[in-house]
C-alpha positions as CSV (number, residue, x, y, z in Angstrom):
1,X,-18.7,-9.6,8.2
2,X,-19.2,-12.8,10.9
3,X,-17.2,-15.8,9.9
4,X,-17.8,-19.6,11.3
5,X,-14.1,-20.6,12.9
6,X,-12.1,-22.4,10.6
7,X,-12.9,-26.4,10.4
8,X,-9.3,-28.1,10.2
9,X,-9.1,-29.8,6.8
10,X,-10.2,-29.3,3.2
11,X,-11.3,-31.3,0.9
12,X,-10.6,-31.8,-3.1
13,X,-8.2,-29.0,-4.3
14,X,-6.5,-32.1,-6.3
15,X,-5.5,-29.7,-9.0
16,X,-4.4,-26.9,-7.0
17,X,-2.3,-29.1,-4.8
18,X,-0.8,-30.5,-8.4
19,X,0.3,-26.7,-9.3
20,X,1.5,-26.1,-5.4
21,X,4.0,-28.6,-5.2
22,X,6.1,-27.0,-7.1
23,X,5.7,-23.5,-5.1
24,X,6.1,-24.6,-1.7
25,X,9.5,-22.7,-1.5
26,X,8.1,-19.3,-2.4
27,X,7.3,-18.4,1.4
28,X,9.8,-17.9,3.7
29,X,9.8,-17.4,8.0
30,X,13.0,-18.5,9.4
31,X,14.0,-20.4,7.0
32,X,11.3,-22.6,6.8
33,X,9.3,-22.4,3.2
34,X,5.4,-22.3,3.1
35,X,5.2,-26.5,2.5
36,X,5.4,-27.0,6.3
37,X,1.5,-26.0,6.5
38,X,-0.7,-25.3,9.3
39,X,-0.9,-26.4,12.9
40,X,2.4,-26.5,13.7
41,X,1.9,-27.4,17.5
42,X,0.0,-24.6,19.3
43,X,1.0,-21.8,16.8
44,X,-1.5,-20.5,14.2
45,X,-0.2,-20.6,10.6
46,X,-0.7,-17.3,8.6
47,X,0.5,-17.7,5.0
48,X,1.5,-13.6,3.8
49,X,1.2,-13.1,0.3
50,X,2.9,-9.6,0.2
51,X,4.0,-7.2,-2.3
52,X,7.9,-7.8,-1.3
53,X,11.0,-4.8,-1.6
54,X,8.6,-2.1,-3.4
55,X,10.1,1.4,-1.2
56,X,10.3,2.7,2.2
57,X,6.2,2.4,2.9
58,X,6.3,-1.3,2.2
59,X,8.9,-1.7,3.9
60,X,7.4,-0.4,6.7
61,X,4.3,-1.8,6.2
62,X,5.8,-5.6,5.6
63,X,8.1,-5.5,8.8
64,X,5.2,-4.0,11.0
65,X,3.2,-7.6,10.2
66,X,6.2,-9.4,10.8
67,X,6.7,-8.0,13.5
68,X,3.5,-8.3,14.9
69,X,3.0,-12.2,13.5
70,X,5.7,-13.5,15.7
71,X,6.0,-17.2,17.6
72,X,5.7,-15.7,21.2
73,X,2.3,-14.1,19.7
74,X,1.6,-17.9,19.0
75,X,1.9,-17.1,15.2
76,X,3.8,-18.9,12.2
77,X,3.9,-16.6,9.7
78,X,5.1,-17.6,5.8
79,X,5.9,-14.8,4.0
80,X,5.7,-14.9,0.1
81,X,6.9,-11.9,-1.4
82,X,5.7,-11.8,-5.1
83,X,8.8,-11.9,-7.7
84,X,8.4,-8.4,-8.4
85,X,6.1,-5.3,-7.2
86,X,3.9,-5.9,-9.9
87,X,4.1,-9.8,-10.4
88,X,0.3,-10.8,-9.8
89,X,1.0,-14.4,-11.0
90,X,3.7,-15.4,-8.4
91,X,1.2,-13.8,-5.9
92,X,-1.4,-16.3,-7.4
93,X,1.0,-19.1,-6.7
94,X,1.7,-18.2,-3.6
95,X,-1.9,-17.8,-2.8
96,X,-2.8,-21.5,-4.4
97,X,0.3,-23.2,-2.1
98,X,-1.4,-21.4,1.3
99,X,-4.4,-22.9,0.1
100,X,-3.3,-26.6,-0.3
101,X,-1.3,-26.5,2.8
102,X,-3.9,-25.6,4.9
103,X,-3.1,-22.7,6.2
104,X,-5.2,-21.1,8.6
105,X,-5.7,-17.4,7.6
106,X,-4.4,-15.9,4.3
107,X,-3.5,-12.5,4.4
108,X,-3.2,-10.7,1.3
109,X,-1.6,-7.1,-0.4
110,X,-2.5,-7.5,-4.0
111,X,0.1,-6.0,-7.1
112,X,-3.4,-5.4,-9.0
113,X,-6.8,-5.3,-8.2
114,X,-8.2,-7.7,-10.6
115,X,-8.2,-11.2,-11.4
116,X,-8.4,-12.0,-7.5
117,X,-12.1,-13.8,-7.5
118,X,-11.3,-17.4,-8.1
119,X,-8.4,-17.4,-5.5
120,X,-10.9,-15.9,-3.3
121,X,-13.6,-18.4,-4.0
122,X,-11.4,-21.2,-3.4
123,X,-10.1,-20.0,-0.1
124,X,-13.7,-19.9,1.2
125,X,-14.4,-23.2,0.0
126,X,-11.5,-23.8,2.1
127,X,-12.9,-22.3,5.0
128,X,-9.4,-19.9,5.0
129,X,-10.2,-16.4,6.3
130,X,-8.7,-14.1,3.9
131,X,-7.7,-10.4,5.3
132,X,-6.6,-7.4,2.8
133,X,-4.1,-5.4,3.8
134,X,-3.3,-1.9,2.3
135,X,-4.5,-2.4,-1.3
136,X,-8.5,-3.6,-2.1
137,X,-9.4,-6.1,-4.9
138,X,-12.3,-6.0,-7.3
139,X,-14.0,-9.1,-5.9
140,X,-17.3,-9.2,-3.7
141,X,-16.9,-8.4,0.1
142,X,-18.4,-11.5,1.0
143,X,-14.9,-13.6,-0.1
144,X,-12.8,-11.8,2.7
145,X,-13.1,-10.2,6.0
146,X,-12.0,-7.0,5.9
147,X,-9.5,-4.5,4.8
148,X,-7.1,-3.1,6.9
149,X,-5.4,0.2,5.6
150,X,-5.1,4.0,5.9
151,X,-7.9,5.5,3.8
152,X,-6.7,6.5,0.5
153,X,-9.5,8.6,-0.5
154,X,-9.0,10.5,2.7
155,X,-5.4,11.2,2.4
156,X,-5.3,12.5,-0.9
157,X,-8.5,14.7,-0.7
158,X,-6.2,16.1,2.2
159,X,-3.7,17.0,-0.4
160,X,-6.1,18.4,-2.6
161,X,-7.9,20.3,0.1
162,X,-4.3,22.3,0.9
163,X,-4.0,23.0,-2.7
164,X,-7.5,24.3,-3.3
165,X,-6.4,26.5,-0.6
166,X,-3.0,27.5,-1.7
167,X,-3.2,27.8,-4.9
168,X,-5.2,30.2,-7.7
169,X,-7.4,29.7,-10.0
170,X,-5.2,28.8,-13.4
171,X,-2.7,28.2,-11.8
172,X,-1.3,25.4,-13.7
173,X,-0.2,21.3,-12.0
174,X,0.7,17.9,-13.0
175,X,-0.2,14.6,-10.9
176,X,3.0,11.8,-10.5
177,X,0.7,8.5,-10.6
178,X,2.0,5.1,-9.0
179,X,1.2,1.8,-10.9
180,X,-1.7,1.9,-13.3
181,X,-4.1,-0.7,-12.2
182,X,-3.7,-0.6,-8.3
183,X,-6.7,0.4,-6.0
184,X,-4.3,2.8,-4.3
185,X,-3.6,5.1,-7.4
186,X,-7.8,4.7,-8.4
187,X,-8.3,5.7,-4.9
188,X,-6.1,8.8,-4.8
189,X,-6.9,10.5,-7.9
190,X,-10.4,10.2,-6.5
191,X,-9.8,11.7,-3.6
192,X,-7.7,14.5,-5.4
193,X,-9.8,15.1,-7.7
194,X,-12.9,15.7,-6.0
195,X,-11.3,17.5,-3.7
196,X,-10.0,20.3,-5.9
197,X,-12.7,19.9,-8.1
198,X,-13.9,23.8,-7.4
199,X,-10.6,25.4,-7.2
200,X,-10.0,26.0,-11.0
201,X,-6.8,25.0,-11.5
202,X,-5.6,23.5,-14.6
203,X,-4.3,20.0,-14.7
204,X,-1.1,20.1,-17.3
205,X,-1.5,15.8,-17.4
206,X,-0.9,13.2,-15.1
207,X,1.8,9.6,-15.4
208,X,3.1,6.9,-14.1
209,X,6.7,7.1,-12.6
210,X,5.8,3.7,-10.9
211,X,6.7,5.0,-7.3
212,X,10.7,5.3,-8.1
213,X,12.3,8.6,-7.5
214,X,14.4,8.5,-10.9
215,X,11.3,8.2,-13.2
216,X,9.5,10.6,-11.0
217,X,12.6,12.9,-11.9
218,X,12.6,12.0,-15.3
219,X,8.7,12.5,-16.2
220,X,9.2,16.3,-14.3
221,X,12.2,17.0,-16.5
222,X,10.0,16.3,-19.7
223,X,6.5,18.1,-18.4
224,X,8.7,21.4,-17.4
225,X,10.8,21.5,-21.0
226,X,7.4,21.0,-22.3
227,X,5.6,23.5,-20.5
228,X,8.1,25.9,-20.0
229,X,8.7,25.9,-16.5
230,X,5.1,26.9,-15.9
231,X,4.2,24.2,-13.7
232,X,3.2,25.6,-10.1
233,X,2.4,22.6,-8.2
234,X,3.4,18.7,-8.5
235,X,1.4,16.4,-6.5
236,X,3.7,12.8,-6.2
237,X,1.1,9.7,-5.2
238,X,4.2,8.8,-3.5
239,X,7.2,10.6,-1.7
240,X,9.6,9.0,-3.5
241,X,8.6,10.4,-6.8
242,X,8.0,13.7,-4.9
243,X,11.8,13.4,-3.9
244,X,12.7,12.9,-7.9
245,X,10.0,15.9,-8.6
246,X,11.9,17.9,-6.4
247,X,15.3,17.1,-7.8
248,X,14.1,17.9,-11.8
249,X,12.7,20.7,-10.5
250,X,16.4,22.4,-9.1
251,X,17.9,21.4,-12.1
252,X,15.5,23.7,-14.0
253,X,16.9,26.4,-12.5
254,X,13.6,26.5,-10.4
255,X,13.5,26.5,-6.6
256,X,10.9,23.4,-4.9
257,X,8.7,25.4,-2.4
258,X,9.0,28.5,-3.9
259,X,8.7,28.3,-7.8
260,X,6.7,24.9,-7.8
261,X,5.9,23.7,-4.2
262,X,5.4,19.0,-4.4
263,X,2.8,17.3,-1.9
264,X,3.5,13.3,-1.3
265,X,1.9,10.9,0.5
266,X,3.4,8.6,2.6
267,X,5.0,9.9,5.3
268,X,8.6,8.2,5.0
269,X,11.7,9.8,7.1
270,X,13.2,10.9,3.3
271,X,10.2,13.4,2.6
272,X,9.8,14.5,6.1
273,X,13.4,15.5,5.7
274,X,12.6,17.0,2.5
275,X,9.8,19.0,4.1
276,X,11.8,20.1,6.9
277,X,14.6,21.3,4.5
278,X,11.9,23.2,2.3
279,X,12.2,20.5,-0.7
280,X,8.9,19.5,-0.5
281,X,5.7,21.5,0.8
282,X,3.1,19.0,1.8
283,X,3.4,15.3,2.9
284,X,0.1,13.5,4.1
285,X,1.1,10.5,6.0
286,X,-0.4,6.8,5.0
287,X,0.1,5.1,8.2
288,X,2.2,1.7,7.4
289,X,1.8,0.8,11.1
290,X,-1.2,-1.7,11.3
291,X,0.6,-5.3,12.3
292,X,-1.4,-4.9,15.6
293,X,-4.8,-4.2,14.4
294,X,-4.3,-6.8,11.2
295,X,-3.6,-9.6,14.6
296,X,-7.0,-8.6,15.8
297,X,-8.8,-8.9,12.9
298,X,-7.2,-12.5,13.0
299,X,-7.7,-13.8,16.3
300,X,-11.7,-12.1,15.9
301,X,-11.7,-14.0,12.7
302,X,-10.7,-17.4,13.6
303,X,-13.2,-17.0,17.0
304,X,-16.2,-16.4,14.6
305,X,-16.7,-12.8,15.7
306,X,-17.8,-10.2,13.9
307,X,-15.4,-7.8,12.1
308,X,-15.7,-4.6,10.4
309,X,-15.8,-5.3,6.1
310,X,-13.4,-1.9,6.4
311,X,-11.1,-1.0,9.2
312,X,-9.7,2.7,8.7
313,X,-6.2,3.1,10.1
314,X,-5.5,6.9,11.5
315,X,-3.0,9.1,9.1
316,X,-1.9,12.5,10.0
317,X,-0.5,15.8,7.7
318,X,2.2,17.8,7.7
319,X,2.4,21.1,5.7
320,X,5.4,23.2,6.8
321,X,8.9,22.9,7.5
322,X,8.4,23.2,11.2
323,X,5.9,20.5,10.4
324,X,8.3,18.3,9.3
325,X,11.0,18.7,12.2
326,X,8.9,18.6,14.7
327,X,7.2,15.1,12.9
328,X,11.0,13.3,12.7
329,X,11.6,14.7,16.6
330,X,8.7,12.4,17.3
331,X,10.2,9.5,15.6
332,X,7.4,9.2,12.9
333,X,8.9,8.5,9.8
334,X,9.8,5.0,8.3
């Protein structure tokens, strides 16, 4: 979508500014906290209203924007990391201070989808470009200016593709979902599903394990006790519940890659290493390394030009063990 450039000022927000004041240490760059504002000297001021210590992706994906956001790039960036991965109202906060102080682009990865719109709506009123990254919101296109991220549908029809293909018909499998709510876990059931929609395997379940290895170990331990040991295939929505899949799956006396082979997505050094040592059997990278193209989308944003609703970032698979060597020779995982 085309945006005008940012007008300097706002107006009104009297009882937002009321509920910032007392938030205006929950960004941090360099010490500074997000109550300095915008237009310090020549810089641009980008308030970051991130997802904060969450695994290796985000990680990699947070310190790729820092990275990119930096003074001699003529940025200020305040990064807000919410309280915990799945604290939506400290993100809220966060949001409402870069708002009052005037920042002058927002950029956002949401803990949930929902409850997004009014935050949005106020940041237009603003005139404060708003740019998703990683994770969509349920709230009409028209209150941002694009999403940046790897395409999640994509990725995990690629894991479903490899199992339609390895895999027979009743051959039985159980699906490690990340945090109930997020776009990203919506996004890669659907592009599972549809993708092994014709293969005719049967799906044992599917839960949460909230992308940490030790629940993802826990939840296997459970689902093979309950099913036996007849579970052929585990696909993990992340690696590192793939890692803990892997890890139940040994101490059932079973052997990962052999007796029940584990896809992930993500890409991180851990599950490449995992692949390489024949721990895990499929790993479709989500690219966390977007900084760059999230700076364009800023600088085409603030100059009024047009920008893409949805920017695709490139991902690549890996399903073998020489797969996975040859992937950490070239310095790809995170």
């Amino acid at each position: 979508m085309a945006l005008n450039k940012r007008m300097l000022g706002m107006v009104g927000f009297i009882g937002v500014g009321a509920l910032a004041l007392g938030l205006a240490g929950c960004a941090t760059t360099g010490g500074d906290d997000a109550g300095s504002g915008g237009g310090e000297g020549d810089l641009t001021t980008v308030g970051f209203v991130a997802v904060g210590p969450e695994g290796g992706w985000r990680n990699a994906n947070e310190q790729a924007v820092k990275d990119a956001f930096t003074e001699d790039a003529g940025y200020d960036l305040k990064y807000a990391p919410a309280a915990s991965p799945s604290d939506q109202k400290s993100q809220l906060d966060a949001f409402s201070t870069f708002v009052n102080d005037e920042v002058d682009v927002i950029l956002l990865t949401a803990t949930e989808a929902s409850g997004w719109e009014d935050s949005l709506e106020l940041a237009q009123e603003a005139e404060i470009p708003v740019i998703l990254l990683d994770r969509g919101v349920d709230a009409s296109e028209d209150l941002y200016v694009t999403r940046i991220a790897p395409d999640n549908v994509q990725v995990a029809a690629s894991v479903g593709s490899w199992a339609a293909e390895t895999f027979a018909s009743g051959d039985n499998y159980f699906v490690l979902e990340g945090v109930p709510g997020l776009s990203v876990v919506n996004e890669r059931n659907e592009g599972f599903d549809e993708a092994v929609a014709d293969a005719g395997l049967n799906k044992v379940g599917a839960q949460t394990a909230n992308w940490k290895t030790d629940e993802g170990k826990s939840v296997i331990e459970t689902v093979l006790k309950a099913n036996n040991n007849d579970i052929q295939f585990i696909f993990a929505q992340n690696d590192e519940m793939g890692i803990g899949a892997a890890q139940a799956v040994s101490d059932a006396g079973l052997v990962p890659g052999t007796d029940v082979k584990i896809a992930t997505i993500d890409g991180t050094t851990g599950a490449l290493e995992a692949l390489a040592a024949g721990q895990l059997s499929f790993v479709a990278q989500y690219n966390p390394f977007f900084g760059d193209i999230a700076v364009d989308a800023v600088e085409k944003a603030l100059a009024g030009d047009s920008v893409e609703s949805t920017i695709i970032v490139d991902s690549a698979t890996f399903d073998s063990a020489e797969a996975g060597e040859a992937a950490l020779a070239d310095g790809l995982g995170f």
